[in-house]
C-alpha angles and dihedrals in degrees: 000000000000107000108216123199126225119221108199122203112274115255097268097051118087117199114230105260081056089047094050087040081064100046095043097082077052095054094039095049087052084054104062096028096054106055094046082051093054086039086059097044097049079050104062099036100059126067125234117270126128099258093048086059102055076047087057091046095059093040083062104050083055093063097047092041080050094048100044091044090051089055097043083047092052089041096056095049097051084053090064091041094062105042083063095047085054094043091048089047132178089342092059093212116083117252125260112241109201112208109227096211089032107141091239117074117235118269 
C-alpha cells in the first residue's frame, strides 16, 4: 500500500471554514445592528398618523424576521464549520482515500 503523506497547513496559515468561523460574530452582529438602524431611521423620519403606524409595525416585523433569519443563517453555517473542522481532525487537512481498482495506478 502506497503510504501518502499528509502535508498540513504551517502554523500561520488558517484554512477557510476556520477563517468564516471568525468572521461569523462580525456578520451576525451587522445583522442585528443594520435593520434597527434602518427601524430607527424610518421612525424618525416619518410623522404620526394611523396609517403611518401599521407602516411602522411592519417595518418592524422586517427587522425582527431579518434579524432572526440572519441568526438562524450564521448559526447554520457555523454548524457546518464545524462538522469539517471535526472530520479533518488534529491534522486540519482531510485524508486522502486511494481507490484500490481506481483506473489510475498508485504514485
Amino acid at each position: 500500500m502506497a503510504e501518502t503523506l499528509l502535508h498540513s497547513p504551517r502554523q500561520g496559515e488558517q484554512s477557510f471554514e476556520r477563517q468564516v468561523l471568525r468572521l461569523l460574530p462580525a456578520f451576525n452582529l451587522v445583522g442585528a445592528i443594520a435593520p434597527l438602524v434602518v427601524y430607527c431611521a424610518f421612525v424618525l423620519a416619518i410623522d404620526a398618523s394611523e396609517h403611518v403606524a401599521d407602516m411602522l409595525g411592519i417595518a418592524l416585523y422586517m427587522a425582527v424576521g431579518f434579524m432572526v433569519a440572519t441568526w438562524f443563517s450564521t448559526f447554520a453555517i457555523a454548524i457546518v464549520c464545524f462538522i469539517v473542522i471535526m472530520m479533518k481532525g488534529p491534522a486540519r487537512i482531510a485524508d486522502p482515500y486511494p481507490l484500490q481498482d481506481s483506473e489510475r495506478p498508485l504514485r
